[in-house]
ROLO-545443 format. One record per residue (C-alpha): residue in one letter; x, y, z. Coordinates in nm, 3 decimals. Example, Ala and Ser with C-alpha at 12.3 -4.5 7.8 and 13.67 -1.06 7.14 Angstrom:
BEGIN
<r 'A'; <1.230; -0.450; 0.780>>
<r 'S'; <1.367; -0.106; 0.714>>
This chain:
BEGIN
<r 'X'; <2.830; -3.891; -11.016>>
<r 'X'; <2.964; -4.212; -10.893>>
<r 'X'; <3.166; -4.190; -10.609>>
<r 'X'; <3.394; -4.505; -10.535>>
<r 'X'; <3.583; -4.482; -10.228>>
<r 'X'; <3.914; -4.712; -10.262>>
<r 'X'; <4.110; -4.650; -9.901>>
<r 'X'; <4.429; -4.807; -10.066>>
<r 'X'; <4.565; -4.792; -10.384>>
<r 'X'; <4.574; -5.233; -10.393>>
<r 'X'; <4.254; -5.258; -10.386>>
<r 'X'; <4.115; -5.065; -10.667>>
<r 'X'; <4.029; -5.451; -10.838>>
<r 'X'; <3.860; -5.528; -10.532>>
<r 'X'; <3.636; -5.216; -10.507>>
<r 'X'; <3.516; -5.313; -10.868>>
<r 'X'; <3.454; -5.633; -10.837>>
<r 'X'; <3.346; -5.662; -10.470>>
<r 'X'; <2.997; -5.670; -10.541>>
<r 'X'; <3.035; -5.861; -10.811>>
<r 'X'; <2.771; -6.079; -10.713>>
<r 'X'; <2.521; -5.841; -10.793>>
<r 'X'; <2.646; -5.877; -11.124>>
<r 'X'; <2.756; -5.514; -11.337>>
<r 'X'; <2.464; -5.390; -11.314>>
<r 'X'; <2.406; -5.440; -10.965>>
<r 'X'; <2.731; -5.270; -10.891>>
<r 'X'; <2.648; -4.995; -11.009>>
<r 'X'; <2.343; -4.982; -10.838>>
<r 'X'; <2.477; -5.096; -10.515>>
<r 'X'; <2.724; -4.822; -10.543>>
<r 'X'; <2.488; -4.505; -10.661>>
<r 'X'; <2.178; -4.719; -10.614>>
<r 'X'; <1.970; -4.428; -10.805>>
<r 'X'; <1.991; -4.592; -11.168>>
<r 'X'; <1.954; -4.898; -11.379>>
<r 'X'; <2.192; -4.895; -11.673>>
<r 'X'; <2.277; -4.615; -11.887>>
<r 'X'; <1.913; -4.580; -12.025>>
<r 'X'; <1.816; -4.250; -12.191>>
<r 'X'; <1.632; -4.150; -11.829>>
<r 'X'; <1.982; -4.206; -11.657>>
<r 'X'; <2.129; -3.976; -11.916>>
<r 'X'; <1.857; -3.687; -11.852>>
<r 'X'; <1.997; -3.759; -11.482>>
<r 'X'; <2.377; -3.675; -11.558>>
<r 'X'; <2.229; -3.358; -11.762>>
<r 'X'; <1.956; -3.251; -11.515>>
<r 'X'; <2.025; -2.871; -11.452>>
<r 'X'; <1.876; -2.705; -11.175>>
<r 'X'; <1.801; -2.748; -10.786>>
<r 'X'; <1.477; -2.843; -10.832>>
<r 'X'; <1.306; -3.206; -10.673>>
<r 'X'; <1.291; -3.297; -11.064>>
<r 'X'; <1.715; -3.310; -11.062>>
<r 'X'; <1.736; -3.464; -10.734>>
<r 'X'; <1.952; -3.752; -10.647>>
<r 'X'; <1.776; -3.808; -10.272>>
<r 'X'; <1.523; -3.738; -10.129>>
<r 'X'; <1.438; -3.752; -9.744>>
<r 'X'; <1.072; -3.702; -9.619>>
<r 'X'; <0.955; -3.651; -9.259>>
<r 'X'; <0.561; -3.578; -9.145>>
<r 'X'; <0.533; -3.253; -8.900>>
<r 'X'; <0.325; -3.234; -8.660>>
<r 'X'; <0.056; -3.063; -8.845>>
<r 'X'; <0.013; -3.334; -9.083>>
<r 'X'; <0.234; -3.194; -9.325>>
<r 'X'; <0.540; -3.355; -9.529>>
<r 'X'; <0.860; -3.171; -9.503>>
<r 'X'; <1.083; -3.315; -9.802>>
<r 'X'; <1.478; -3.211; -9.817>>
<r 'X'; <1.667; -3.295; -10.137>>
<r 'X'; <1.981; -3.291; -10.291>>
<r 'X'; <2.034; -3.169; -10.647>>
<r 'X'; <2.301; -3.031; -10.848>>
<r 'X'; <2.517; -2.931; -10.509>>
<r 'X'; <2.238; -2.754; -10.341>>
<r 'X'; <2.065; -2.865; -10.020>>
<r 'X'; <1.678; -2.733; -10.018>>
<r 'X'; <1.333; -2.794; -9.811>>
<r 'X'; <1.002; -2.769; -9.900>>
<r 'X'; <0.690; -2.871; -9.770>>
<r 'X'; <0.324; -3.042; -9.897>>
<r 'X'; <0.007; -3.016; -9.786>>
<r 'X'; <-0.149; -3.279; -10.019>>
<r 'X'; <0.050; -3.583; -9.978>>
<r 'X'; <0.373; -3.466; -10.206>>
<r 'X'; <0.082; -3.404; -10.495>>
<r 'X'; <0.241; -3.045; -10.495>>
<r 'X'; <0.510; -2.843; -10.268>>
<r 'X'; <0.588; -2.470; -10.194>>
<r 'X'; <0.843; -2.248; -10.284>>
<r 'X'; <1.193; -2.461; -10.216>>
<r 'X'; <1.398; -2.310; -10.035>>
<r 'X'; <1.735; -2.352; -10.055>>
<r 'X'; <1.924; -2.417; -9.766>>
<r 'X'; <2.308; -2.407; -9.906>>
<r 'X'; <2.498; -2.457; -10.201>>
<r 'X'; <2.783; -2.625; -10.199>>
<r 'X'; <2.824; -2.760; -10.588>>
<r 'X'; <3.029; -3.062; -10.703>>
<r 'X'; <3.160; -3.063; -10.277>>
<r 'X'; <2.831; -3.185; -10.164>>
<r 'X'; <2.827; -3.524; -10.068>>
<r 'X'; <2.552; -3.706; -10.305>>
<r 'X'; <2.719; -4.065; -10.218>>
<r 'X'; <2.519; -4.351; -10.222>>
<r 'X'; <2.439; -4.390; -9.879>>
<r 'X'; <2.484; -3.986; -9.837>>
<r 'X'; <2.116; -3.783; -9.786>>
<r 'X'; <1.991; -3.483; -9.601>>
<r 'X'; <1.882; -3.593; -9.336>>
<r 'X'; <1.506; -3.378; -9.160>>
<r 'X'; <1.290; -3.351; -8.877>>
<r 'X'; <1.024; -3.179; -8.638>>
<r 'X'; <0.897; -3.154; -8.303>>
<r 'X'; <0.556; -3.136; -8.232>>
<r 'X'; <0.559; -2.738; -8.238>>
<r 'X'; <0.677; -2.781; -8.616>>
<r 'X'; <1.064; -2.698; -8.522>>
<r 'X'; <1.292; -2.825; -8.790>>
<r 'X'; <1.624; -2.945; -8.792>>
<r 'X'; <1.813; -2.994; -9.057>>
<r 'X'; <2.168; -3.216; -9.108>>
<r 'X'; <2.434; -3.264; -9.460>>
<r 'X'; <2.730; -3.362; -9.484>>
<r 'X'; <2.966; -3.217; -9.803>>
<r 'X'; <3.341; -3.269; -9.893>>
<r 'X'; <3.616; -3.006; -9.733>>
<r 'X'; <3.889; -3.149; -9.936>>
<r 'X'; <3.987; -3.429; -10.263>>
<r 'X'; <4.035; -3.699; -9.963>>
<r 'X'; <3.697; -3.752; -9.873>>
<r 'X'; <3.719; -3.559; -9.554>>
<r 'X'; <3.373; -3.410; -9.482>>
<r 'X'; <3.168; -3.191; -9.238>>
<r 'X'; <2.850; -3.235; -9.103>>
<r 'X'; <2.653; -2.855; -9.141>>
<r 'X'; <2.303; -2.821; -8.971>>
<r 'X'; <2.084; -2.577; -8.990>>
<r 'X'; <1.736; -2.536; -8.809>>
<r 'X'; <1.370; -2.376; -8.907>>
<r 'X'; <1.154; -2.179; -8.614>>
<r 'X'; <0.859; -2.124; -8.849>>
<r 'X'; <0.763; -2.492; -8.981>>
<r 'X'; <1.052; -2.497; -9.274>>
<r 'X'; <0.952; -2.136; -9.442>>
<r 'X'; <1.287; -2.012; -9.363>>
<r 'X'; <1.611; -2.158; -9.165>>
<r 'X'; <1.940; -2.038; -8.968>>
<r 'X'; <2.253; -2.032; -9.161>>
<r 'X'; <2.392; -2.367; -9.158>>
<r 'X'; <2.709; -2.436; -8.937>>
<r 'X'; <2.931; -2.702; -8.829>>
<r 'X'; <2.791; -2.971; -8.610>>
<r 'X'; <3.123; -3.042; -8.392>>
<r 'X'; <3.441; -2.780; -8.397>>
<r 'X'; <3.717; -3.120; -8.492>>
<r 'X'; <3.861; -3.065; -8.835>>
<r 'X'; <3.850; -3.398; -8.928>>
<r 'X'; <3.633; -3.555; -9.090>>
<r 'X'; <3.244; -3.639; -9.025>>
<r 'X'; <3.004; -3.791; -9.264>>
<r 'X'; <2.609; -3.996; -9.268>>
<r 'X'; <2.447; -3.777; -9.019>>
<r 'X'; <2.164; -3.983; -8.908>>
<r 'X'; <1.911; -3.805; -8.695>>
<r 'X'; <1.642; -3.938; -8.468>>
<r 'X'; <1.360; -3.697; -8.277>>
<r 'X'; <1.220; -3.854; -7.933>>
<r 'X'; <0.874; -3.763; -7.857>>
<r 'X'; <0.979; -3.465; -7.569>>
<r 'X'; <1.163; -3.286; -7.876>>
<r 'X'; <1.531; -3.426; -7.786>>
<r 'X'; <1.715; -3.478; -8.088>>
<r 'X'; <1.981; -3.713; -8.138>>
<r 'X'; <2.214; -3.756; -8.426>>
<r 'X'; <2.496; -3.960; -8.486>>
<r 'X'; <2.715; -4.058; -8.770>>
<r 'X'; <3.100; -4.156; -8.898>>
<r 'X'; <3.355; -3.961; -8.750>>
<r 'X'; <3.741; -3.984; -8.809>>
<r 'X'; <3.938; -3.828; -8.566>>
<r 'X'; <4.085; -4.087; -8.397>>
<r 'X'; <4.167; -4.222; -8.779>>
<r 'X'; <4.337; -3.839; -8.816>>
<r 'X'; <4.526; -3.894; -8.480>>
<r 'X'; <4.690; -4.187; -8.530>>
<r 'X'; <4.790; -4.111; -8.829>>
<r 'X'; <4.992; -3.802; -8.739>>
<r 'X'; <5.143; -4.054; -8.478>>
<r 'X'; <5.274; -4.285; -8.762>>
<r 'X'; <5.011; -4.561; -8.725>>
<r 'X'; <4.795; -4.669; -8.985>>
<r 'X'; <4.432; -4.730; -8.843>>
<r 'X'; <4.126; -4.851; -9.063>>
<r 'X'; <3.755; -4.750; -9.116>>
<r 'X'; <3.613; -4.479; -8.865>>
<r 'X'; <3.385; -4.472; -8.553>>
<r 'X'; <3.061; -4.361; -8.454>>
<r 'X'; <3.004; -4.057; -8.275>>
<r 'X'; <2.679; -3.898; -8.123>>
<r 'X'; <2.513; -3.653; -7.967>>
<r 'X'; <2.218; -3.509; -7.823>>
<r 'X'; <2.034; -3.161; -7.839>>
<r 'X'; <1.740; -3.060; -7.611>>
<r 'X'; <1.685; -2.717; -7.768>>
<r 'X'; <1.597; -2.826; -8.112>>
<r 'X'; <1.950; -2.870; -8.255>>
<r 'X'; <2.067; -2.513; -8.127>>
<r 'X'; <2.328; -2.662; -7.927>>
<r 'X'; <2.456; -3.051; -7.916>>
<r 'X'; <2.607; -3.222; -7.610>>
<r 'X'; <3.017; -3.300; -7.603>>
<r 'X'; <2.990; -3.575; -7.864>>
<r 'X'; <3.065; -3.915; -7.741>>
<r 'X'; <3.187; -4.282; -7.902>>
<r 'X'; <2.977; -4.563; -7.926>>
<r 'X'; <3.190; -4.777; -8.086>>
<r 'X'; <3.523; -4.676; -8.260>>
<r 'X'; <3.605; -4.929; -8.508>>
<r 'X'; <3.353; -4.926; -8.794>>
<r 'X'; <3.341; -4.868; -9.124>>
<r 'X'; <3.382; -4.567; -9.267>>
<r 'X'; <3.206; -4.526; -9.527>>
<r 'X'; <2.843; -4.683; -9.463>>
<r 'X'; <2.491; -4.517; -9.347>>
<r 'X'; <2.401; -4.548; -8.998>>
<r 'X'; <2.013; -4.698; -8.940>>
<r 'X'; <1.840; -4.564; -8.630>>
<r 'X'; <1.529; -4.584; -8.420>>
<r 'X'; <1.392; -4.510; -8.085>>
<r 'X'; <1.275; -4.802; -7.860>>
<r 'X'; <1.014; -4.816; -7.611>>
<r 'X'; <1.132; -4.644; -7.368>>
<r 'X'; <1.305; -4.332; -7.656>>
<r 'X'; <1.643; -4.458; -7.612>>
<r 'X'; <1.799; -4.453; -8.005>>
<r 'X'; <1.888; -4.778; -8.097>>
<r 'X'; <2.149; -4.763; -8.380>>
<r 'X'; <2.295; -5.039; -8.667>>
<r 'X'; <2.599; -4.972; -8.844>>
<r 'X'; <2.855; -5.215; -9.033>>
<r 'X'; <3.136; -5.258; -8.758>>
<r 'X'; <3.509; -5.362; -8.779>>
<r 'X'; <3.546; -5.695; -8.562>>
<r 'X'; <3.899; -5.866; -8.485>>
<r 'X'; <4.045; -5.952; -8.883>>
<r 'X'; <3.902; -5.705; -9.065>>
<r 'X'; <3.555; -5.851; -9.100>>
<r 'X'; <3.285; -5.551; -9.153>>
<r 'X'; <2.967; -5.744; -9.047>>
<r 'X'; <2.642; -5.561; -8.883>>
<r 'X'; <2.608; -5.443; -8.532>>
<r 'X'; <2.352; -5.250; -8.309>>
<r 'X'; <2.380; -5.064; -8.029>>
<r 'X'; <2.128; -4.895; -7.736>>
<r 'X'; <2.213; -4.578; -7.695>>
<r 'X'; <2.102; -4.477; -7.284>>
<r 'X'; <2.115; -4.193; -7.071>>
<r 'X'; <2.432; -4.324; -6.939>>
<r 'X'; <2.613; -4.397; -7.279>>
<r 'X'; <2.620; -4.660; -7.549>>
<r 'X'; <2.522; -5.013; -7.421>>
<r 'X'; <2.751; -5.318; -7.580>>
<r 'X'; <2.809; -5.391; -7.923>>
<r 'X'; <2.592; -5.649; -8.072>>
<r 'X'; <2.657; -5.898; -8.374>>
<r 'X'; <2.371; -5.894; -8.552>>
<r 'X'; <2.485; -6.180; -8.779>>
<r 'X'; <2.816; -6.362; -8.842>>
<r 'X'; <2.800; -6.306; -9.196>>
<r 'X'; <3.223; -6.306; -9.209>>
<r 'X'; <3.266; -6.005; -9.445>>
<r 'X'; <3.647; -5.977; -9.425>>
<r 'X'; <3.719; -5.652; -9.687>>
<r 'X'; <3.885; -5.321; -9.677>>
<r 'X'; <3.655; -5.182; -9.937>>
<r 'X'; <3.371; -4.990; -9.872>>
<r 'X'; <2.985; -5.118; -9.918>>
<r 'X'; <2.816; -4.807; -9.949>>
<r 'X'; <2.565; -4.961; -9.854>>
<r 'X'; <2.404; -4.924; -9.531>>
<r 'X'; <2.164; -5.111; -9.273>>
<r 'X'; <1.800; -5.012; -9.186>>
<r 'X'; <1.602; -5.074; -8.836>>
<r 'X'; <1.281; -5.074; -8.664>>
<r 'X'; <1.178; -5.135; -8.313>>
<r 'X'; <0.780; -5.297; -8.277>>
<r 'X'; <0.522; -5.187; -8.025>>
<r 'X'; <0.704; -5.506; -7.788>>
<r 'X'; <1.024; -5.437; -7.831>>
<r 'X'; <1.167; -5.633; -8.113>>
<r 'X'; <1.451; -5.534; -8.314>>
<r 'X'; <1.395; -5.578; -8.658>>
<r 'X'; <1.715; -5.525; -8.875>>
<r 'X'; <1.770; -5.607; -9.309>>
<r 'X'; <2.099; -5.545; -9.414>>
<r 'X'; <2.340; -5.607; -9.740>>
<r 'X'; <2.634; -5.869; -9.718>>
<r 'X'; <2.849; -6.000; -9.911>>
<r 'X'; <3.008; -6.229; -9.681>>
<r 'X'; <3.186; -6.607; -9.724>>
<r 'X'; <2.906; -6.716; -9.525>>
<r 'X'; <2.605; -6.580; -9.666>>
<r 'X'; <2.538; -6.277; -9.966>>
<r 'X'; <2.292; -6.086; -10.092>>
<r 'X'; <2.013; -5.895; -9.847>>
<r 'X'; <1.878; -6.015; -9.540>>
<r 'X'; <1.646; -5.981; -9.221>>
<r 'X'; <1.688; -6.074; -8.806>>
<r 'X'; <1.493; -5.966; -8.567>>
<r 'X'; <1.551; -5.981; -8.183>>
<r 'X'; <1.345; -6.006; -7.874>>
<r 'X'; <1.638; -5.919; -7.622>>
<r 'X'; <1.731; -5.561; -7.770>>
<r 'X'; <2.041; -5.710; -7.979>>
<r 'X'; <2.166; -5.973; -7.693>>
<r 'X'; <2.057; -6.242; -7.963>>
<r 'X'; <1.940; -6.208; -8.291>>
<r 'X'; <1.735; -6.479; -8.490>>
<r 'X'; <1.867; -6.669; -8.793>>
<r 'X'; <1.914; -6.455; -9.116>>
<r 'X'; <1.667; -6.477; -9.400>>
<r 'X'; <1.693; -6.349; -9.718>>
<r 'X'; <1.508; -6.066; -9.887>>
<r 'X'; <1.381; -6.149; -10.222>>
<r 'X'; <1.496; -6.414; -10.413>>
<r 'X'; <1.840; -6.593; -10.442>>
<r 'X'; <2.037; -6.443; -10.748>>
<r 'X'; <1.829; -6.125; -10.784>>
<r 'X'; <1.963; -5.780; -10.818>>
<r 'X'; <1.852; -5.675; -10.425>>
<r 'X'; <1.965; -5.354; -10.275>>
<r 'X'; <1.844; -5.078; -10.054>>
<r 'X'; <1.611; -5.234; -9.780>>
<r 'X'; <1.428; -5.009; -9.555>>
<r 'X'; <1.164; -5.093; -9.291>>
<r 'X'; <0.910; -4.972; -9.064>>
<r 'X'; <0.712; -5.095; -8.727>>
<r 'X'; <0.429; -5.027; -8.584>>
<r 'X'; <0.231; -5.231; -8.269>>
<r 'X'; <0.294; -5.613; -8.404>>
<r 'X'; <0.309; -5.467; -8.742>>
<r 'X'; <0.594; -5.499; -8.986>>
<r 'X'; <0.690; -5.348; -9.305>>
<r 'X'; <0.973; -5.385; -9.538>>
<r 'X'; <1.074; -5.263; -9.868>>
<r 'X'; <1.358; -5.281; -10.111>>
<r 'X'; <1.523; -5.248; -10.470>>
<r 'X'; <1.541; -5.516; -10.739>>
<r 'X'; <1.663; -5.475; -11.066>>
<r 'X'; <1.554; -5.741; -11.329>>
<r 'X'; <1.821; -5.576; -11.582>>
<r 'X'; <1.552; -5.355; -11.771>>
<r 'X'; <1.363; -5.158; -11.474>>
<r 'X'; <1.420; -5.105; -11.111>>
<r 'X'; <1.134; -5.209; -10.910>>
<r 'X'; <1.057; -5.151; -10.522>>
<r 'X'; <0.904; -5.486; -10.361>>
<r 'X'; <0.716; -5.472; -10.019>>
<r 'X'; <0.687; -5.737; -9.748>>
<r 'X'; <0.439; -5.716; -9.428>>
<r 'X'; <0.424; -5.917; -9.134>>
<r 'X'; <0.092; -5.877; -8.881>>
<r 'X'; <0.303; -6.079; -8.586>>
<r 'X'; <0.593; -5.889; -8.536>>
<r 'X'; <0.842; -6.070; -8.743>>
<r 'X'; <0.735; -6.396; -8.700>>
<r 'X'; <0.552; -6.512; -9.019>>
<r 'X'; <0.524; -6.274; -9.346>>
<r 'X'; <0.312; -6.261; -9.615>>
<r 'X'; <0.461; -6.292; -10.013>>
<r 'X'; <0.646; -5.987; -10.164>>
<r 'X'; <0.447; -5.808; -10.393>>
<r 'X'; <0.544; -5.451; -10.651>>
<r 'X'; <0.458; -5.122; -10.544>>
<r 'X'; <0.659; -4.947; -10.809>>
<r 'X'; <0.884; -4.979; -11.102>>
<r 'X'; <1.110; -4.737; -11.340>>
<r 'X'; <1.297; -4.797; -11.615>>
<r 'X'; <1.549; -4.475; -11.527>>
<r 'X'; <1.700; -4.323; -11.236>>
<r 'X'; <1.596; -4.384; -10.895>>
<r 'X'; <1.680; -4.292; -10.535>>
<r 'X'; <1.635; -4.565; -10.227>>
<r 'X'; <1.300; -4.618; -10.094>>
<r 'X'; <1.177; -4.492; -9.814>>
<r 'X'; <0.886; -4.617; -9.508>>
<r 'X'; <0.710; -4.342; -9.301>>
<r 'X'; <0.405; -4.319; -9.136>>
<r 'X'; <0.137; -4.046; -8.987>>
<r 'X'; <-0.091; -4.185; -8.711>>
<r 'X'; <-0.166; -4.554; -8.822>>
<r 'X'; <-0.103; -4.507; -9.219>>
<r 'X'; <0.210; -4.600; -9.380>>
<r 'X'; <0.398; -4.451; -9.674>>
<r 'X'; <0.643; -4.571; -9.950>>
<r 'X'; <0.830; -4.235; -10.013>>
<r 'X'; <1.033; -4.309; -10.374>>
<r 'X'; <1.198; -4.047; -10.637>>
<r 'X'; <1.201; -4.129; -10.976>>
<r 'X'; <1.332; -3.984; -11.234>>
<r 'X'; <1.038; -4.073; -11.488>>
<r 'X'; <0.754; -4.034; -11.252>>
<r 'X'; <0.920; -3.796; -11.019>>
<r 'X'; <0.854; -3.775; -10.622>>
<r 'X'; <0.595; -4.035; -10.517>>
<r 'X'; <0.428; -4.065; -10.163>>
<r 'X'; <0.213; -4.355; -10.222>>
<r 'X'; <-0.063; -4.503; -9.938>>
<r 'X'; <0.065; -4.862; -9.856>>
<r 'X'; <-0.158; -4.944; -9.579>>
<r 'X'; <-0.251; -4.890; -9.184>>
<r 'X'; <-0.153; -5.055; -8.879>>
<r 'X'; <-0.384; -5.292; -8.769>>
């Protein structure tokens, strides 16, 4: 299941040992970050048969309108959607929305990515591999009855490339935006004899519910290629996207963007965290943008001038960013942040591993970002795991996590105050 993507053949050692500093164990779970070792729960992971949510490697929630969670998954190659009226206590029938077997990209930083407008519309995005060289296609596929049954799924651009880590955002009037890693310009200079690194991010926009997407456009076209793209919508619904970026010398350090009417705004360093490698993280960066405006960003490094996980936050949409702080403590296992804003309010979650279990840690912060309050445990398992998640429905907020000893959990983690 572990999917290591080495872009040249010389740096096989590196893409071992890269994250080294996270220790062997911490590889591994910065790479797949769904497991802790090889315990007998990991095992019952590598044997799960089926496409049901108990085999699933990820797991991607999103409240409808009507109150109710919609939940995609991956498992066993096949994409499926089902939907809770209790809180994820119990779902309906799955359905499945493709099959695409040992092709589907299950990556760690790969997931299906779901959402709905306020008439319970759902769209639907993938990505899964057309070839042995990692070239992908994004499918999509949309639901006019609230997720009981959905279109077949087709490409979302007509390039032949390569596209991969849809990341989809819904603004308020129904508009759906998506963007994600495309290589086509990658694909074109190399037919023209040059050698060009990483990928670029592409984007789009749909304003009849992901039937038909706008000519996609570049916001930036040196980035890495093989990372997840975080996104939110600001105050005023204009997506506001992170991504690891390629800057002058190879270094693959975080940047955000504001994506307007008119195009992509500059690109913004979120920190100078010098990551000079040709490797690839897997290992994306999360956002959320407060009730005034602030940026809040947490993000994985392993650069010469700082590693491990880490939080800024700006006040000038990404003109400046504040001084990075680290996420849980200095020499820990820490992977897989995630947060979540709301008014002044703050949330923000992550993955340590203490070399037994796997535990997901929450921090909250009542002034937007300017003083938090200790980390405390809102979950552990000993076995397989998938990232954890932050959603919310009217002023509560939820820690969406899949387990593979306790299964899918949708736990209560507080209100916005």
């Amino acid at each position: 299941m572990m999917q290591i993507h080495c872009p040249f053949r010389r740096l096989a050692l590196l893409c071992t040992l890269f994250l080294s500093g996270l220790g062997a164990v911490g590889y591994v779970q910065a790479q797949m970050d769904h497991s802790s070792g090889m315990t007998s729960s990991t095992k019952k992971h590598m044997t799960c048969q089926g496409s049901s949510l108990e085999c699933a490697n990820a797991a991607t929630p999103f409240f409808a309108g009507d109150g109710k969670l919609l939940l995609a998954w991956t498992a066993n190659g096949v994409v499926s959607v089902a939907q809770s009226n209790d809180l994820g206590k119990t779902f309906s029938t799955p359905v499945s929305i493709a099959e695409h077997g040992k092709s589907l990209d299950t990556g760690s930083d790969a997931r299906p990515q779901i959402v709905a407008d306020r008439e319970n519309n759902v769209f639907l995005a993938y990505s899964f591999f057309k070839d042995s060289h990692w070239n992908a296609q994004i499918n999509t596929a949309r639901s006019l009855d609230g997720g009981n049954t959905f279109t077949q799924p087709t490409s979302l651009v007509s390039d032949s490339s390569s596209q991969r880590f849809p990341s989809v955002l819904i603004k308020p009037n129904g508009n759906i935006f998506i963007s994600w890693i495309d290589k086509r310009l990658v694909a074109a200079a190399k037919q023209g004899g040059e050698r060009r690194l990483g990928g670029s991010i592409a984007y789009s926009l749909s304003q009849d519910g992901g039937k038909t997407f706008q000519a996609e456009r570049f916001a930036n076209e040196s980035t890495c290629e093989c990372c997840r793209i975080g996104g939110a919508l600001d105050t005023q619904s204009q997506p506001a996207i992170v991504y690891r970026a390629i800057f002058s010398g190879g270094i693959r350090d975080q940047a955000s963007q504001v994506i307007s009417d008119n195009g992509a705004g500059p690109v913004r360093r979120v920190a100078d965290d010098d990551w000079k490698t040709d490797a690839c993280p897997h290992h994306g960066p999360s956002i959320a943008i407060s009730g005034s405006g602030k940026f809040h960003v947490a993000w994985y490094t392993q650069g010469s001038k700082r590693v491990g996980v880490f939080y800024a936050n700006s006040s000038n949409q990404g003109a400046t960013y504040s001084k990075p702080s680290r996420i849980g403590a200095e020499g820990a296992n820490v992977a897989r942040p995630y947060l979540l804003a709301m008014g002044q309010h703050v949330w923000i979650v992550w993955k340590e591993f203490d070399g037994k279990k796997s535990s997901v840690f929450l921090k909250e912060s009542t002034d937007d970002g300017g003083t938090w309050g200790s980390p405390k445990i809102l979950a552990s398992t000993a076995g397989y795991s998938d990232h954890p998640l932050l959603l919310a429905r009217g002023n509560e907020v939820f820690l969406s996590w899949l387990t593979r000893d306790d299964g899918y959990q949708l736990m209560n983690i507080g209100r916005n105050q």
